[in-house]
C-alpha positions in Angstrom: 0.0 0.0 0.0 1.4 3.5 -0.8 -0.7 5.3 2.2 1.4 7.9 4.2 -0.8 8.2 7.1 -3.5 5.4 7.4 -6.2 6.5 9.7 -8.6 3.6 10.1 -8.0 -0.7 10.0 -11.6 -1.6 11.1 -11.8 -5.4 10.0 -9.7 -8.3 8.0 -11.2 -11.5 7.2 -9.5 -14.4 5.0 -11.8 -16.8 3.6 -15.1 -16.2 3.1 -15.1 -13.6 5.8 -14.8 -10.0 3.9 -11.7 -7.5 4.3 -12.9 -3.6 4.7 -9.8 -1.4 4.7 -10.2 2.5 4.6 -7.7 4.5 3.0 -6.5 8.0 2.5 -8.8 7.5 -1.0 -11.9 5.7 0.5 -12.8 2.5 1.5 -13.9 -0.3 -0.8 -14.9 -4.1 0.5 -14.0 -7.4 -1.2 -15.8 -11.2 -0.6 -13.0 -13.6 -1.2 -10.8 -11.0 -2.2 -8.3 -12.3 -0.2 -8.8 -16.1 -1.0 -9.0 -15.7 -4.9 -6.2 -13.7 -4.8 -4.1 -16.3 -2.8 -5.3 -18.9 -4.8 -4.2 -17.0 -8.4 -0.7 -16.3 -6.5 -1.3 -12.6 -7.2 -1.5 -11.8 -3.2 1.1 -9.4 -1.9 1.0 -8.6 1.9 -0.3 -5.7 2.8 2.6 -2.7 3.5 2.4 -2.1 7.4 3.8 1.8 8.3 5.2 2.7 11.2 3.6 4.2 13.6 3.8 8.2 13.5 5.0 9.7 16.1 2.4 12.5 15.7 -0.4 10.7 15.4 -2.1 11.7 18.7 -3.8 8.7 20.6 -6.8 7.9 22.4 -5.2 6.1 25.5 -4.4 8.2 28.4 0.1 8.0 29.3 0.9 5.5 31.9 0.7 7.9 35.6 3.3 5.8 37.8 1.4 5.7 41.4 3.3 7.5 43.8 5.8 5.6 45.9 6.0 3.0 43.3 9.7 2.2 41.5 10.5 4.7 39.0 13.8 4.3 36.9 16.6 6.9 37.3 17.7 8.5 33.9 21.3 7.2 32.8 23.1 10.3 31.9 25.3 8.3 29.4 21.8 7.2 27.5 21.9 8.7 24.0 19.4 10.9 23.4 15.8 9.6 21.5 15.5 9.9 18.0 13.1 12.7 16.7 12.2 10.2 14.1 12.6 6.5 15.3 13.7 5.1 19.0 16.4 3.1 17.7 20.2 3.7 18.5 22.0 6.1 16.8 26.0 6.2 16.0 27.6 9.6 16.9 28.8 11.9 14.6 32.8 12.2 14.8 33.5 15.7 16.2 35.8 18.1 14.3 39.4 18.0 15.3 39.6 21.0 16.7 37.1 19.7 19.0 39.0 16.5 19.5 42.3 18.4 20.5 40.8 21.1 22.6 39.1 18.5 24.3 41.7 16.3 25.3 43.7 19.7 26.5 41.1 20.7 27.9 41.5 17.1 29.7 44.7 16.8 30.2 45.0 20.6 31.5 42.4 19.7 33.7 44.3 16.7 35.1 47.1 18.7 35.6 45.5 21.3 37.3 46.2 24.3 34.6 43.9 26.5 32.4 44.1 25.3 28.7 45.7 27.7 27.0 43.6 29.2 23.8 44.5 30.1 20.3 46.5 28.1 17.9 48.8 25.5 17.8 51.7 28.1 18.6 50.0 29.8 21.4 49.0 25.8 23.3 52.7 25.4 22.6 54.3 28.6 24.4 51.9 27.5 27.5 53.4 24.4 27.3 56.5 25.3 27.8 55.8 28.2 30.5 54.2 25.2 32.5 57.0 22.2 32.2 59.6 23.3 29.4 58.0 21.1 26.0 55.8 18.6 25.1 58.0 16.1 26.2 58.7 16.9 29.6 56.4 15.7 31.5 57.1 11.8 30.1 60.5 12.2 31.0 60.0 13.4 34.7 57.7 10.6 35.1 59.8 8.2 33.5 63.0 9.4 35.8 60.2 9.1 38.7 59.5 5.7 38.1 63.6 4.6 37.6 63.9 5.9 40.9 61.0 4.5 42.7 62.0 0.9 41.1 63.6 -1.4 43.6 67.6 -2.2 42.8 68.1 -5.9 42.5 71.3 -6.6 45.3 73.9 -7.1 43.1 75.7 -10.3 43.0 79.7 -10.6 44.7 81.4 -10.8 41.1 79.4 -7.8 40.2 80.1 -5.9 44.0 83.8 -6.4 43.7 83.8 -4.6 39.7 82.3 -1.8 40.9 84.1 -1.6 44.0 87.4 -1.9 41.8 86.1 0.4 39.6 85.7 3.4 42.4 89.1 3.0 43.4 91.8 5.5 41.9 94.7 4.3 40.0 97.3 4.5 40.6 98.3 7.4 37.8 95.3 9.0 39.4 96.8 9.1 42.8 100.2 10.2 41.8 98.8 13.2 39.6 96.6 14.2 42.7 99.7 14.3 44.8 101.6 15.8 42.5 99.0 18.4 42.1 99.3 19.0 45.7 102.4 19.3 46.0 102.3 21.9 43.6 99.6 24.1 45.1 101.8 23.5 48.7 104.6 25.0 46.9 102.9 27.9 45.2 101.2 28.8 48.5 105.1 28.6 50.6 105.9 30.8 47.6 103.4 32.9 48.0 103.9 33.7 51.9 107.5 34.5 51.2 107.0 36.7 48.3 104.5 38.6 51.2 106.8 38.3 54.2 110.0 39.5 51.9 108.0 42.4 49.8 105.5 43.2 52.8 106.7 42.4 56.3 110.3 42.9 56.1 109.7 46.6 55.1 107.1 46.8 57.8 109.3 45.6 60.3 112.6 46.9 59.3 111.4 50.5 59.2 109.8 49.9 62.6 113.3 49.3 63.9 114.8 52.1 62.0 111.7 54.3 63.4 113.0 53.3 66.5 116.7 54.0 66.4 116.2 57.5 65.2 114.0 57.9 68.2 116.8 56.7 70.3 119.7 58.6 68.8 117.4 62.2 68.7 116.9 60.9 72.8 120.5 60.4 73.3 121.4 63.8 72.1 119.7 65.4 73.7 120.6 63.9 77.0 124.1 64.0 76.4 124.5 60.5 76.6 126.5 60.0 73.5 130.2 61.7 72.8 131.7 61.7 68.7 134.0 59.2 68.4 134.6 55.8 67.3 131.4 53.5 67.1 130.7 49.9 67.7 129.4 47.7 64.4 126.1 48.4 64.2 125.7 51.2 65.9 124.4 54.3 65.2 125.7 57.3 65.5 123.8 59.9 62.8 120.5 60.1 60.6 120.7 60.6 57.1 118.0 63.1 55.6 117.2 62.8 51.8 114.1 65.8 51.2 113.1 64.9 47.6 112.3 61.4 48.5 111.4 62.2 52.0 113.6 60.0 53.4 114.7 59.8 57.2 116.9 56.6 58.3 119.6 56.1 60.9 122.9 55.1 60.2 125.0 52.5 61.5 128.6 51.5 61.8 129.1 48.8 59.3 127.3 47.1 56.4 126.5 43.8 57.8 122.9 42.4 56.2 122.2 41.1 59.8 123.6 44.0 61.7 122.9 46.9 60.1 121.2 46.7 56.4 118.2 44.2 57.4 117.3 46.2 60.3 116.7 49.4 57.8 119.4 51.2 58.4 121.9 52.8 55.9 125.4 51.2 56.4 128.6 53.4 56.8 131.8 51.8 55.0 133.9 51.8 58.4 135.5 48.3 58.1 138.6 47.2 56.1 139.2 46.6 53.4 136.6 49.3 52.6 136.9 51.8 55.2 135.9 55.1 53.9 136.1 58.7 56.2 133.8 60.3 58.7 131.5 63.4 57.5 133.6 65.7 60.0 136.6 64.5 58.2 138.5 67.2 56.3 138.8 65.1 53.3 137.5 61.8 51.9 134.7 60.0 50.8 131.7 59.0 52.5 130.6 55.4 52.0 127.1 54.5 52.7 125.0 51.8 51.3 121.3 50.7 51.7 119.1 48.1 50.4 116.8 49.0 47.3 114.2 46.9 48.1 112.6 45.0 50.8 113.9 45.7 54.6 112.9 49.3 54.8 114.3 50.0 51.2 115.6 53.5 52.3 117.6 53.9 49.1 114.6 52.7 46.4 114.4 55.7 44.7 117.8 57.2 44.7 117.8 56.7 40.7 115.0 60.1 40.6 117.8 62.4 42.5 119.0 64.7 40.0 122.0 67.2 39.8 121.7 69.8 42.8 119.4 67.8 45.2 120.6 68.1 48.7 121.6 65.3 51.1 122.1 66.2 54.5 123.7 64.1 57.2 122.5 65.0 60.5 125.0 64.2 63.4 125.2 64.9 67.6 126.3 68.3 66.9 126.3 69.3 63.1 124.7 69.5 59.8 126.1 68.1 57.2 124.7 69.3 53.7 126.2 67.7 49.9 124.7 68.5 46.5 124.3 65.4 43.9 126.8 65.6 41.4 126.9 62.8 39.5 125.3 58.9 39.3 127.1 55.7 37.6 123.6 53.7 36.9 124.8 50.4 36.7 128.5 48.8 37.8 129.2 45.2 38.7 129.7 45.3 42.5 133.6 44.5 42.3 134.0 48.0 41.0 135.4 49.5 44.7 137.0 52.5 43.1 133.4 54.2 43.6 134.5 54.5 47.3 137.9 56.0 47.1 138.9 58.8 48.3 138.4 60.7 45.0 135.6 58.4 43.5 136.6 57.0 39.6 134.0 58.0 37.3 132.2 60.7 39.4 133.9 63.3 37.7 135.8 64.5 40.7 139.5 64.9 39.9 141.0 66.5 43.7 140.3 66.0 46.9 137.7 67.1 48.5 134.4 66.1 51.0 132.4 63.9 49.2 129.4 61.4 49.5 129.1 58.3 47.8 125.4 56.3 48.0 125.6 52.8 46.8 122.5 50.3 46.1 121.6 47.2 44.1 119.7 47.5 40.9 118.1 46.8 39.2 115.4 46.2 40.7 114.5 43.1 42.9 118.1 41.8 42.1 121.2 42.3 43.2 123.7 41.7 40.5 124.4 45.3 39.6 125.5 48.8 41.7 123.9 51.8 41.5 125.6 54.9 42.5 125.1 58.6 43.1 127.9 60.9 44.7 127.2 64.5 46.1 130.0 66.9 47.2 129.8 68.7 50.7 128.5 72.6 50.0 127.7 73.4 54.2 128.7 72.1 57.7 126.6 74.0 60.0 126.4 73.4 63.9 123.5 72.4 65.4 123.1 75.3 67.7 122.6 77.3 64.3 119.3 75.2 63.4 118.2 73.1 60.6 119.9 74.0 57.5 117.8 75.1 54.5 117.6 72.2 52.9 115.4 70.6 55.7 113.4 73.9 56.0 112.0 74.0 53.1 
């Protein structure tokens, strides 16, 4: 039958019994209809439709009575068909639903906000939260190597890696050679300090000292000119450009005299030189350049006309630099004679003669610097100019 919407199936008989049907187009009634047509093989069943869902209905909808069992709704139950009650496969969701779904999962699992946008923005949040896409797996792979229990390890395998943790021997010799090294850079080190440092700080304490005593002494009356004992002092030499004040000492002795700070006085054979008061000669003195007080450091700056003054129990004695030899091996005595080779002087007269390793740090060369007496002036007269101004 090719009805849309059947509205009435009153009766059906087979056999003699009559069929009435009414149609969309009428109704029409047939006495062994149905028989003849069976019989002639020309019988088709009749097409059944399905029921329309808008097709209202007489009989009331079932009221369940109030305390009786009523099924709960399953929330995962798909939903009814408009059309038919049967089951229904779901449409595949787009894959940008897909993906922002399973962010939206996995952000939720993790306890962060999905990040929107594109693929480039859900990557940047990726790595503000863990540093990459990968991270994650490999924390929680590193996680579960460390939560796995070791397995003991067998004797044969116990004794390889406890050979295997101990040095070799080439190991064990570079480490103490290494420390010996660093030892011997730090003894180095402390004596580089205590020569370049301590000895100055020391000697000129000393030196400090014996000025003290000698200004002390005069002034008492304690000491009388004469002749003086090694290491001794008996004057203070005064050098105003590089404001230099030191004692000086009988002698040249490095244990006596020099290391102490003080500026040495040739007084000894084979290298005895004259006294300041002396009415002619050369006066020796020498001093270290560095280290121990280093007095005479800087006597390479004095220039032609700087004053010297040697400052004894009753006098002033002033010289004037003439001359400076800057280097001479230290066998050259003939700097301290009487009338000094090379300083130019060619009589006799009062001279001064300051000797001093150089260069610098070393001591295999002489520097010298002589100076001719221009004043002797008592002490009762005051300071000379020189230590006036």
């Amino acid at each position: 039958m090719t009805a849309l919407r059947p509205e009435r199936e009153t009766d059906a008989s087979y056999g003699d019994q009559s069929y009435e049907a009414s149609g969309a187009h009428g109704e029409w009634h047939a006495e062994g209809g149905y028989r003849a047509a069976y019989q002639e093989g020309t019988y088709e069943e009749p097409h059944q439709p399905a029921a329309d869902p808008y097709q209202s209905s007489t009989e009331q909808p079932y009221q369940p009575q109030e305390g009786a069992y009523q099924p709960t709704k399953d929330p995962y139950q798909p939903p009814r068909d408009d059309e038919t009650v049967a089951l229904r496969i779901a449409e595949p969701a787009p894959a940008t639903g897909e993906f922002a779904s399973s962010s939206g999962a996995s952000s939720a699992a993790s306890g962060t906000r999905p990040a929107s946008g594109g693929r480039a923005a859900r990557r940047k949040a990726a790595k503000r939260r863990g540093g990459g896409r990968h991270s994650g797996g490999r924390e929680r792979e590193s996680a579960a190597e460390e939560a796995k229990p070791q397995a003991p390890l067998s004797r044969v395998e116990a004794r390889r890696r406890a050979r295997l943790r101990k040095p070799s021997p080439a190991v064990v010799a570079s480490r103490a050679i290494g420390e010996v090294f660093i030892t011997t850079g730090v003894l180095m080190l402390l004596l580089v300090t205590y020569q370049l440092w301590w000895t100055n700080v020391r000697a000129q304490a000393q030196a400090g000292d014996e000025t003290h005593s000698l200004q002390n002494d005069w002034a008492s009356g304690k000491r009388a000119p004469g002749a003086f004992l090694p290491g001794q002092g008996f004057a203070i030499l005064h050098i105003p450009k590089l404001d230099v004040v030191v004692p000086i000492a009988e002698g040249v002795s490095n244990k006596r005299v020099l290391d102490k700070g003080m500026v040495g006085h040739y007084g000894e054979s084979p290298l005895k030189t004259a006294m300041p008061d002396a009415k002619t000669g050369n006066f020796g003195l020498a001093a270290h350049r560095n280290t121990h007080g280093e007095p005479f450091r800087y006597i390479n700056r004095l220039q032609p006309g700087d004053a010297v003054v040697v400052e004894t129990q009753s006098k002033y004695f002033v010289y004037k630099v003439t001359s400076m030899l800057p280097v001479t091996p230290p066998s050259n005595t003939s700097v301290l004679n009487p009338i000094p080779r090379g300083s130019g002087f060619t009589a006799p007269g009062r001279y001064i003669t300051l000797t001093t390793c150089t260069p610098e740090f070393t001591s295999k060369y002489r520097l010298i610097v002589w100076g001719k007496m221009v004043e002797e002036r008592p002490r009762s007269k005051g300071k000379p100019d020189a230590l006036v101004e």
